[in-house]
PQR file of N, CA, C, O and H, with PARSE charges and radii, in Angstrom:
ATOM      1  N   UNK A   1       3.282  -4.125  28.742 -0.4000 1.5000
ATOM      2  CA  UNK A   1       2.980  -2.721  28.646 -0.0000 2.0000
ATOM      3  C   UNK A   1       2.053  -2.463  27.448  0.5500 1.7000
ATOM      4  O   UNK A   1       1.184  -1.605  27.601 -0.5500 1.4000
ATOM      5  N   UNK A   2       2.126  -3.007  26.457 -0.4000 1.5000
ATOM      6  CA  UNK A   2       1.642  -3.066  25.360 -0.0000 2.0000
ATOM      7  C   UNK A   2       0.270  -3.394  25.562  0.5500 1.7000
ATOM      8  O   UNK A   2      -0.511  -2.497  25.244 -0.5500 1.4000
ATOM      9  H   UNK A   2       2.832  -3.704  26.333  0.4000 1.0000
ATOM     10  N   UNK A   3      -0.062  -4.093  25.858 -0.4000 1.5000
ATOM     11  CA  UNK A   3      -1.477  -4.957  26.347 -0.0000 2.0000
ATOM     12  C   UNK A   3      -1.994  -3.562  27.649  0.5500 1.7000
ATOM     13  O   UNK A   3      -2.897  -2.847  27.214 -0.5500 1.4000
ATOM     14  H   UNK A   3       0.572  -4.822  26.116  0.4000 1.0000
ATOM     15  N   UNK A   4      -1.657  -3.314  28.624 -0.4000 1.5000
ATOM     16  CA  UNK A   4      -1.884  -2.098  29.007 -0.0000 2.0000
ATOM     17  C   UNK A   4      -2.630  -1.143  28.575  0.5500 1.7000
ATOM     18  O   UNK A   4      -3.608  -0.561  29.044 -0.5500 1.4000
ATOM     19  H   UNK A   4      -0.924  -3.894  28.978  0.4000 1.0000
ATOM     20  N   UNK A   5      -1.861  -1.031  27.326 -0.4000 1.5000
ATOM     21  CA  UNK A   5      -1.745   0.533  26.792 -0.0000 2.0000
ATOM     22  C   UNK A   5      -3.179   0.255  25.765  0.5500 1.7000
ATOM     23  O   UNK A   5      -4.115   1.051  25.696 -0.5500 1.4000
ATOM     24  H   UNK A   5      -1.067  -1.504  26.945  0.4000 1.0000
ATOM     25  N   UNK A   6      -3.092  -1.120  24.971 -0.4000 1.5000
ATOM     26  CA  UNK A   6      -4.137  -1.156  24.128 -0.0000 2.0000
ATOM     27  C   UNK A   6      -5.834  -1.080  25.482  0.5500 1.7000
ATOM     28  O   UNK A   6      -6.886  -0.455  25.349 -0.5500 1.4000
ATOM     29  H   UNK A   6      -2.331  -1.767  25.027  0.4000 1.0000
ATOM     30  N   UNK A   7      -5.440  -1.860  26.449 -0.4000 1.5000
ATOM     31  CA  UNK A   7      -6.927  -1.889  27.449 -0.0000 2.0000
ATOM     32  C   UNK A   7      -7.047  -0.114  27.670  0.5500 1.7000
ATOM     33  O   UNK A   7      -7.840   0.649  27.119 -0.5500 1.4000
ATOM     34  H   UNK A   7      -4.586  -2.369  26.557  0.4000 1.0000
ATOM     35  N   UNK A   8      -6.413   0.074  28.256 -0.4000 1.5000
ATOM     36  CA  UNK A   8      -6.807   1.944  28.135 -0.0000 2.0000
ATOM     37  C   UNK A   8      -7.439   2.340  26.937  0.5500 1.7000
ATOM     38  O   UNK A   8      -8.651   2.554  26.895 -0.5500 1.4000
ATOM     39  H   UNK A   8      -5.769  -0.546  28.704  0.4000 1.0000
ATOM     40  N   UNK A   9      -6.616   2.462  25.856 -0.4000 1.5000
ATOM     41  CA  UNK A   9      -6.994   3.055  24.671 -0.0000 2.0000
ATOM     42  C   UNK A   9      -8.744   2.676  24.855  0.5500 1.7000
ATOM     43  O   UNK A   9      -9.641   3.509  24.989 -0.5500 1.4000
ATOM     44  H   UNK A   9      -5.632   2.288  25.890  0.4000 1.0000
ATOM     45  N   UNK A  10      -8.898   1.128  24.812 -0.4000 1.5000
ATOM     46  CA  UNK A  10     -10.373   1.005  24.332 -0.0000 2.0000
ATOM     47  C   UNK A  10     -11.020   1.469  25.665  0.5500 1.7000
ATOM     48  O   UNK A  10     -11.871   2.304  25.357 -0.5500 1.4000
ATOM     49  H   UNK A  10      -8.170   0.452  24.703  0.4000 1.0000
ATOM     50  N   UNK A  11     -10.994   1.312  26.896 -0.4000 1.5000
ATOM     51  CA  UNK A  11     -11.477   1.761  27.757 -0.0000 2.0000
ATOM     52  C   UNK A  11     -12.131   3.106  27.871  0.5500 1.7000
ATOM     53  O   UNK A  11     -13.299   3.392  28.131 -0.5500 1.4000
ATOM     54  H   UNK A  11     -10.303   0.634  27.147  0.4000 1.0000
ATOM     55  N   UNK A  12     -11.135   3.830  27.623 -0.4000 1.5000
ATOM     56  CA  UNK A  12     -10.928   5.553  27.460 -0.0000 2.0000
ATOM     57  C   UNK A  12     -11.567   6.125  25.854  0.5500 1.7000
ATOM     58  O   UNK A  12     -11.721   7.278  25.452 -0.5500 1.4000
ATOM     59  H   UNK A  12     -10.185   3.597  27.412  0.4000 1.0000
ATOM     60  N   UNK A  13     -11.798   5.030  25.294 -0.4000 1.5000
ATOM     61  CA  UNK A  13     -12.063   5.529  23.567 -0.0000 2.0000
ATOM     62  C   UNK A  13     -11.104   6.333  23.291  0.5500 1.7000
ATOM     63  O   UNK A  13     -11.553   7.171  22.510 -0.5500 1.4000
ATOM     64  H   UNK A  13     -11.673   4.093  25.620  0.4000 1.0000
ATOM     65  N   UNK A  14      -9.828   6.562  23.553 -0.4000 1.5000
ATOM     66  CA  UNK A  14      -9.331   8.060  23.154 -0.0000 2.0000
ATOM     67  C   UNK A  14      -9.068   8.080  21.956  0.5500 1.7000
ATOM     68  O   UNK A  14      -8.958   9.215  21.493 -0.5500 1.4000
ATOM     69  H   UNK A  14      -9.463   5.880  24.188  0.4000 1.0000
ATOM     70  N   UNK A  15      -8.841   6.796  20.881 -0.4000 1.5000
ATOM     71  CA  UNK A  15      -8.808   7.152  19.586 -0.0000 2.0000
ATOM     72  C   UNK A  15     -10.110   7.525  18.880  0.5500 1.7000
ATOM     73  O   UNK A  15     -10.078   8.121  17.804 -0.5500 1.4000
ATOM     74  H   UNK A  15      -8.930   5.874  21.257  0.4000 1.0000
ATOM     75  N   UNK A  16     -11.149   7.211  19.419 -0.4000 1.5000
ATOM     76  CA  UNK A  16     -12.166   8.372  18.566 -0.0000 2.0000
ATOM     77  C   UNK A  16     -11.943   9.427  18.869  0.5500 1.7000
ATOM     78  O   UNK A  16     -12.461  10.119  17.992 -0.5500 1.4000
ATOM     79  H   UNK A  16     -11.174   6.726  20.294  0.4000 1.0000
ATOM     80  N   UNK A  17     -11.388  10.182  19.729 -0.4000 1.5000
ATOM     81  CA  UNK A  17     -11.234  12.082  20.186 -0.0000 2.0000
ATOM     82  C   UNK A  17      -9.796  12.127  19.785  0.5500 1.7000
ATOM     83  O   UNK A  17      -9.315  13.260  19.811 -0.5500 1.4000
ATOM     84  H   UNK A  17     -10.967   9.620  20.441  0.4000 1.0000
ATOM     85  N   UNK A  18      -8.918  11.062  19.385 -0.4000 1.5000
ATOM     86  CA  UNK A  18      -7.370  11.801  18.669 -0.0000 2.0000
ATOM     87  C   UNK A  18      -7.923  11.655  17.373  0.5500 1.7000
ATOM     88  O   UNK A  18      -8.430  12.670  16.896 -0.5500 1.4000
ATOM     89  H   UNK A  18      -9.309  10.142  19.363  0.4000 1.0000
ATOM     90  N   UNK A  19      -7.941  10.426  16.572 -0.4000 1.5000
ATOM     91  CA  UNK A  19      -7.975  10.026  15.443 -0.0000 2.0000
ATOM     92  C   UNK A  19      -8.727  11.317  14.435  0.5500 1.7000
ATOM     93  O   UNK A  19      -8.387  11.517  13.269 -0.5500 1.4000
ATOM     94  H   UNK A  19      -7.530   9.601  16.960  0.4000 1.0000
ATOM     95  N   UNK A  20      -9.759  12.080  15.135 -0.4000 1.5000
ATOM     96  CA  UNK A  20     -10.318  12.953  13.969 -0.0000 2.0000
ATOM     97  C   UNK A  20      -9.425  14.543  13.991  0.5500 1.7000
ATOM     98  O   UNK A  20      -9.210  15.194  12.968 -0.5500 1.4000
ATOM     99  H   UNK A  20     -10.035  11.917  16.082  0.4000 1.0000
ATOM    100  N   UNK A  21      -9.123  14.832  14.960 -0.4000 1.5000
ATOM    101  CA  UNK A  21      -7.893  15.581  15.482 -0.0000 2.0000
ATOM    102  C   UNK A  21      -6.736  15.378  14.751  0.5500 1.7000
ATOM    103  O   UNK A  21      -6.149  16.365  14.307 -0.5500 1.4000
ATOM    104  H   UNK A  21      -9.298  14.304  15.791  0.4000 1.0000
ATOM    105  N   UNK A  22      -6.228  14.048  14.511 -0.4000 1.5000
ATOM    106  CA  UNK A  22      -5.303  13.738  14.107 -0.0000 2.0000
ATOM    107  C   UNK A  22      -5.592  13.809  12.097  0.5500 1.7000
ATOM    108  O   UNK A  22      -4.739  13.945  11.220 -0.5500 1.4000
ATOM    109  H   UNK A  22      -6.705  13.246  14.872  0.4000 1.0000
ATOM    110  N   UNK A  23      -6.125  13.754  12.049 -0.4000 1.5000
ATOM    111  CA  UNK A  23      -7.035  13.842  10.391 -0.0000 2.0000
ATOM    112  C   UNK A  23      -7.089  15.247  10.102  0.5500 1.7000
ATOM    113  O   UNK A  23      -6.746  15.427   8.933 -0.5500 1.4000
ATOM    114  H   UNK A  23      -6.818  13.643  12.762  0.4000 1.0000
ATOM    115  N   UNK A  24      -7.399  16.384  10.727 -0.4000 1.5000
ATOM    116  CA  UNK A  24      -7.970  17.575  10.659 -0.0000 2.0000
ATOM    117  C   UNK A  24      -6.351  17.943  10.516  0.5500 1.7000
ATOM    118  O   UNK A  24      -6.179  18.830   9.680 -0.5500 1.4000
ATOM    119  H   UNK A  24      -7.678  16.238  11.676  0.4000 1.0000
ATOM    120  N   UNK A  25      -5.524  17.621  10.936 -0.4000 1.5000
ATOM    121  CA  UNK A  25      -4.040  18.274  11.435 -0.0000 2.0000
ATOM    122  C   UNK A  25      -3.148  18.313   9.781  0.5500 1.7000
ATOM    123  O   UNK A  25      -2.526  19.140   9.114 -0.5500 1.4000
ATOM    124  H   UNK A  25      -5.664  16.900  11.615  0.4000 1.0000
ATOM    125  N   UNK A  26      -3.472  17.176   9.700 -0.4000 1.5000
ATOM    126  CA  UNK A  26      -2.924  16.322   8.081 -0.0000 2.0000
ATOM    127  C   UNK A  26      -3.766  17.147   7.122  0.5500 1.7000
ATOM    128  O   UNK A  26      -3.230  17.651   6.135 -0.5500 1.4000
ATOM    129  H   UNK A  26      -3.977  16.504  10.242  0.4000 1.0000
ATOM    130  N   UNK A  27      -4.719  17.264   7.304 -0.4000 1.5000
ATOM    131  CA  UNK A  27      -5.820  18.017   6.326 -0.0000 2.0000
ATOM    132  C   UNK A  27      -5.517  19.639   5.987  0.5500 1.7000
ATOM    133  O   UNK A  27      -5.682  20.059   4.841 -0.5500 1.4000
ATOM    134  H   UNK A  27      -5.154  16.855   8.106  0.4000 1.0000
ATOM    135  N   UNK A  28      -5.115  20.409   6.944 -0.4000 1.5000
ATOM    136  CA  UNK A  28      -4.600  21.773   7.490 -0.0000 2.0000
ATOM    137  C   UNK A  28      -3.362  22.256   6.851  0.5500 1.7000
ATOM    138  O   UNK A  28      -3.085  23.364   6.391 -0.5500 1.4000
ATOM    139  H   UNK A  28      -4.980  20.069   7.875  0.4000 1.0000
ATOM    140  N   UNK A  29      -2.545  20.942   6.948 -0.4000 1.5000
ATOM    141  CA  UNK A  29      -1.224  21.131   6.352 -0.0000 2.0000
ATOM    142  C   UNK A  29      -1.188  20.508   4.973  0.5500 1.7000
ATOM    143  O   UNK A  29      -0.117  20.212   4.444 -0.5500 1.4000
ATOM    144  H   UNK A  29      -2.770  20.043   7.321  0.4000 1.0000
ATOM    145  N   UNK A  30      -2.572  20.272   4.286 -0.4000 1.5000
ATOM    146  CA  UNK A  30      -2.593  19.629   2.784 -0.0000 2.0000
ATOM    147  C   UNK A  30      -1.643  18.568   2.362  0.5500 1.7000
ATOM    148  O   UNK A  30      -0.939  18.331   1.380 -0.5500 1.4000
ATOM    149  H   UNK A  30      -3.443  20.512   4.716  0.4000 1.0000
ATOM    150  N   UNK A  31      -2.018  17.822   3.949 -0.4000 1.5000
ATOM    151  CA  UNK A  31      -0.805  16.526   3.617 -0.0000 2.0000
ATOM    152  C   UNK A  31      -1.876  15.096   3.526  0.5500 1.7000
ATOM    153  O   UNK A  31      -2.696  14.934   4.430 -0.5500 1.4000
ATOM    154  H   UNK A  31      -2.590  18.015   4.747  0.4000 1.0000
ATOM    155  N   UNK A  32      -1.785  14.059   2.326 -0.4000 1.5000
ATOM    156  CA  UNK A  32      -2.121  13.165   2.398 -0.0000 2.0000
ATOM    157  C   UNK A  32      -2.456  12.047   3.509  0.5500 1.7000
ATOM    158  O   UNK A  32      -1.614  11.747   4.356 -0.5500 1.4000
ATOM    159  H   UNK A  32      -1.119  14.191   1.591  0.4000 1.0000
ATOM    160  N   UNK A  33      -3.721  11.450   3.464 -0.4000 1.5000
ATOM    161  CA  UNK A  33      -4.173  10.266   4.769 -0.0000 2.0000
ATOM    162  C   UNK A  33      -2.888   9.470   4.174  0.5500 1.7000
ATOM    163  O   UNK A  33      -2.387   9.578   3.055 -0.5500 1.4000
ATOM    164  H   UNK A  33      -4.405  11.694   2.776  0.4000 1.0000
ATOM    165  N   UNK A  34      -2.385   8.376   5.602 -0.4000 1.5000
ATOM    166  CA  UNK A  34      -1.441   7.481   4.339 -0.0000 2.0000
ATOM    167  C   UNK A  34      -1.911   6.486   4.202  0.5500 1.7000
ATOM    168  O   UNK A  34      -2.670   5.897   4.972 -0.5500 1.4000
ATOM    169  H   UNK A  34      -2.792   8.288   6.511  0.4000 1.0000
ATOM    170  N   UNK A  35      -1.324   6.006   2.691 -0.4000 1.5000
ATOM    171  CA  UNK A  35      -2.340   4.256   3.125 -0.0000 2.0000
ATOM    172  C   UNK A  35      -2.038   3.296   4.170  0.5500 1.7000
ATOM    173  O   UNK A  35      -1.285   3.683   5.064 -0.5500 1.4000
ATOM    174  H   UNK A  35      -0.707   6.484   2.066  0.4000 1.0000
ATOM    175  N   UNK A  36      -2.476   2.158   4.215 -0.4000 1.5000
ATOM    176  CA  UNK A  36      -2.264   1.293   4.891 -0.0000 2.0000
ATOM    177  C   UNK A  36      -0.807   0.276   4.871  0.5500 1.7000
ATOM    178  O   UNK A  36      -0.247   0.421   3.785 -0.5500 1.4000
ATOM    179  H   UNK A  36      -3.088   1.844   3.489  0.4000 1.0000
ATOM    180  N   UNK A  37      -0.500  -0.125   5.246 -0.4000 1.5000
ATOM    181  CA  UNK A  37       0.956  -0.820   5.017 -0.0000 2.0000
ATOM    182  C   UNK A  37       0.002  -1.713   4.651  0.5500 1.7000
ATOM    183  O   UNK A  37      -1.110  -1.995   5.096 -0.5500 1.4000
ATOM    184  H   UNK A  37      -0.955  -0.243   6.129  0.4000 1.0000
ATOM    185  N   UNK A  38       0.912  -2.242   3.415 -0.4000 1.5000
ATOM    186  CA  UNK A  38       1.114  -3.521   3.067 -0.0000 2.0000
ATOM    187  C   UNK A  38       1.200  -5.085   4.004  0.5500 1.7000
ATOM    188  O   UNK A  38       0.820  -6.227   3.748 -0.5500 1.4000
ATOM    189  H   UNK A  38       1.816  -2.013   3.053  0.4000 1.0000
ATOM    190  N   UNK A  39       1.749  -4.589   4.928 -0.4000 1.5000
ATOM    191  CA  UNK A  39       2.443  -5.729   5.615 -0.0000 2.0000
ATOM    192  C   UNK A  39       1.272  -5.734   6.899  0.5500 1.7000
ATOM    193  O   UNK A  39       1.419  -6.549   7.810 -0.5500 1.4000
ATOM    194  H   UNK A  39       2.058  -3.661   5.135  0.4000 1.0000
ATOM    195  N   UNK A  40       0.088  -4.761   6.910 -0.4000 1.5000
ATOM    196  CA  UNK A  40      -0.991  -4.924   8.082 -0.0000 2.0000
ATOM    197  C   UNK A  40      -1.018  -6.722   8.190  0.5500 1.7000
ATOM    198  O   UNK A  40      -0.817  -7.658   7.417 -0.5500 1.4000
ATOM    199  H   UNK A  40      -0.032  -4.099   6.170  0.4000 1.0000
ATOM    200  N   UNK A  41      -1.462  -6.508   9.903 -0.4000 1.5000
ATOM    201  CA  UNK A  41      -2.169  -8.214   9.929 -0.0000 2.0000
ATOM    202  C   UNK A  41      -3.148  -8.397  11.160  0.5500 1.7000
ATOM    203  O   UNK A  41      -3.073  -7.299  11.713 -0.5500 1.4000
ATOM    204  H   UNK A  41      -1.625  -5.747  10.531  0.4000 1.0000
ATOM    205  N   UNK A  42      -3.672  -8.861  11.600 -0.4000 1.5000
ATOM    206  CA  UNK A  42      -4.817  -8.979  12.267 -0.0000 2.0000
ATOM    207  C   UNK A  42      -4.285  -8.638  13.830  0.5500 1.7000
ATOM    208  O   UNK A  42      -3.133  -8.744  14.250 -0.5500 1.4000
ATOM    209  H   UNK A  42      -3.733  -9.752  11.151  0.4000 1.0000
ATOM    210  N   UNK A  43      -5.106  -8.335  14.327 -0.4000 1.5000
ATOM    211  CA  UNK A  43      -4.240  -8.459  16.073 -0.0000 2.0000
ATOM    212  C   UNK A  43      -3.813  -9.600  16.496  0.5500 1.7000
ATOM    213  O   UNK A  43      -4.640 -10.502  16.361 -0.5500 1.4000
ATOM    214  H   UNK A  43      -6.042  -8.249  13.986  0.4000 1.0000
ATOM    215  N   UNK A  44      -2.645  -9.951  17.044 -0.4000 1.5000
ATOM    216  CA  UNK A  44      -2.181 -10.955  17.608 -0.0000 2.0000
ATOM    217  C   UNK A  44      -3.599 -11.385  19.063  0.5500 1.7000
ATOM    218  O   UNK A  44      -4.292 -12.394  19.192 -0.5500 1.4000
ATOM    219  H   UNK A  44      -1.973  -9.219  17.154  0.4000 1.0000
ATOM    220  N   UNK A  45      -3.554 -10.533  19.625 -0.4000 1.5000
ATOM    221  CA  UNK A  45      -4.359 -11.043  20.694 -0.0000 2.0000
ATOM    222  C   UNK A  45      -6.056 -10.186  20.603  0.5500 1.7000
ATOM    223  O   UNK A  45      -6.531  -9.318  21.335 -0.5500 1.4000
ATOM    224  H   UNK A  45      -2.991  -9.713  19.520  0.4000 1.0000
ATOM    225  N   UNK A  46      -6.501 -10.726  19.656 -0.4000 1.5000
ATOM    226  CA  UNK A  46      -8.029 -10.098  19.485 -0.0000 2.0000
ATOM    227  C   UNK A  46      -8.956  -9.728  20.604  0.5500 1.7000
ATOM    228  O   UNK A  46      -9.030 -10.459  21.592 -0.5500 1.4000
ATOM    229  H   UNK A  46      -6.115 -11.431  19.061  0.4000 1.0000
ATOM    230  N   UNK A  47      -9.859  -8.338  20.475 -0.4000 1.5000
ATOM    231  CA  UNK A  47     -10.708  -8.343  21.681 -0.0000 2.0000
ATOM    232  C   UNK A  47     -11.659  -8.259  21.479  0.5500 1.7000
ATOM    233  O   UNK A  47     -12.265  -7.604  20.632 -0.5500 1.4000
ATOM    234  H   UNK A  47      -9.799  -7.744  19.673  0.4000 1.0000
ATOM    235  N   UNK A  48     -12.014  -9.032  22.364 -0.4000 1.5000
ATOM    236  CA  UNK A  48     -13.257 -10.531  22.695 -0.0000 2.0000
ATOM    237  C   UNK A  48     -14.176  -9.157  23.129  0.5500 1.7000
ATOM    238  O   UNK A  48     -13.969  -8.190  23.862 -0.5500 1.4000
ATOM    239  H   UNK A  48     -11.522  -9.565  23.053  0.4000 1.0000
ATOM    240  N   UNK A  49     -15.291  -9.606  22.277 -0.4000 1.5000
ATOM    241  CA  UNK A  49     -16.909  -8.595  22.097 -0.0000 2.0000
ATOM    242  C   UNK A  49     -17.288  -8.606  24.325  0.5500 1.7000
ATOM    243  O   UNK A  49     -16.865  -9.544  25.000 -0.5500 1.4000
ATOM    244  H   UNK A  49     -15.459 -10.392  21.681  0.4000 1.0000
ATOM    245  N   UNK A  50     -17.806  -7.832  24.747 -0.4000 1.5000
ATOM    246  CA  UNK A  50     -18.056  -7.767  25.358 -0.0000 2.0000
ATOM    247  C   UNK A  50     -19.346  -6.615  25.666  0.5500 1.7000
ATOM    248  O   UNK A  50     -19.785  -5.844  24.813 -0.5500 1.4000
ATOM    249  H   UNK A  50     -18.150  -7.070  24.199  0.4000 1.0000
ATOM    250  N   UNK A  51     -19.849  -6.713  27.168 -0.4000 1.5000
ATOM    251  CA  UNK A  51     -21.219  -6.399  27.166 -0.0000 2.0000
ATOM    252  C   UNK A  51     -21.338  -4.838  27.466  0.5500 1.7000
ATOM    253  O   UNK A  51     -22.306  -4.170  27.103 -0.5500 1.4000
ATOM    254  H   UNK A  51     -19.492  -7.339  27.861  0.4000 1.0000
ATOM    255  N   UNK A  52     -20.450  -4.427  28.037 -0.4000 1.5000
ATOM    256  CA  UNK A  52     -19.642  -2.761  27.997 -0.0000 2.0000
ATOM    257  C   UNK A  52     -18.751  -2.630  28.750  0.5500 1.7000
ATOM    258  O   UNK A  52     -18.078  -3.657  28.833 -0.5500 1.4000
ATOM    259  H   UNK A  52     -19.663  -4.970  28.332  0.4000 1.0000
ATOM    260  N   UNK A  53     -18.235  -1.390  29.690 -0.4000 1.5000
ATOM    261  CA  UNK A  53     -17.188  -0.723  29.442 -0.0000 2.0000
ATOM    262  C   UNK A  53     -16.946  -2.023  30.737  0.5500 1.7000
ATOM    263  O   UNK A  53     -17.644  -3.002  31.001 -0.5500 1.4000
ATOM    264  H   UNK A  53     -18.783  -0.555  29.622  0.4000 1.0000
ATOM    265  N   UNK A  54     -15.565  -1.489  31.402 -0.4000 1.5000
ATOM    266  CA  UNK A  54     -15.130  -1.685  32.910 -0.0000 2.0000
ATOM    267  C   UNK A  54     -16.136  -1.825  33.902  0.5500 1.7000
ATOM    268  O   UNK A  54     -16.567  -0.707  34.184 -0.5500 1.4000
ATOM    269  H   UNK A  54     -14.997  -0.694  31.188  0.4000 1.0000
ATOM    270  N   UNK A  55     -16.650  -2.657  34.501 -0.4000 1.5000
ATOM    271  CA  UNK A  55     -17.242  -1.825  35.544 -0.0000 2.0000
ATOM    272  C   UNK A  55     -18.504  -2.332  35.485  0.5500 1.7000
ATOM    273  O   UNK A  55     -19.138  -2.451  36.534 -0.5500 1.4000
ATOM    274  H   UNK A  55     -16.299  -3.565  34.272  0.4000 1.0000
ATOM    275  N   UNK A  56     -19.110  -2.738  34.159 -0.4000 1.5000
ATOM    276  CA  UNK A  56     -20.292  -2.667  33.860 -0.0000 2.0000
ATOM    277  C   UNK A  56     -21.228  -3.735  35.071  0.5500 1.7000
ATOM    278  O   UNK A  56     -20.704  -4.741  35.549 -0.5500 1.4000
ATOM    279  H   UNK A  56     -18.595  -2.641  33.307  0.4000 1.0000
ATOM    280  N   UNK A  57     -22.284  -3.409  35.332 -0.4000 1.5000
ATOM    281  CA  UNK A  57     -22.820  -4.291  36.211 -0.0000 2.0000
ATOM    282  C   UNK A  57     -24.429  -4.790  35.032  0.5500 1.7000
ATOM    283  O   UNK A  57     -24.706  -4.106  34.047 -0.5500 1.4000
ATOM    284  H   UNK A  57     -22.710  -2.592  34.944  0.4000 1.0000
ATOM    285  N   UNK A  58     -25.007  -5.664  35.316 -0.4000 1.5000
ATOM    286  CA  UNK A  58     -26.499  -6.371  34.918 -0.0000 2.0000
ATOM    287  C   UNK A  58     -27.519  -5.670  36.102  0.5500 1.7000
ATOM    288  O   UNK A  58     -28.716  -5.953  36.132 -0.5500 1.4000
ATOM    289  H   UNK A  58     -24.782  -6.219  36.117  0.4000 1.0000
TER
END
């Protein structure tokens, strides 16, 4: 499900149209970005550069 959910996300871009939404919200209510955890780590299953979206044809 997980793997799913991340192929949508990039598919759909929807974190560029939440993420600044989601910033503006925090900003409104004069609440701090938070930092990053400590404990971040790379993606387990990295995604591999490709030539564009779904679909794409040459």
């Amino acid at each position: 499900m997980r793997l799913i959910c991340r192929d949508i996300f990039r598919q759909t871009k929807i974190l560029k149209k939440i993420i600044p939404t989601i910033e503006e919200v925090l900003a409104t209510g004069e609440i701090a970005m938070p930092e990053p955890a400590e404990e971040n780590i790379a993606p387990a299953i990295p995604n591999p550069e490709g030539i564009g979206d779904v679909g794409h044809r040459n």
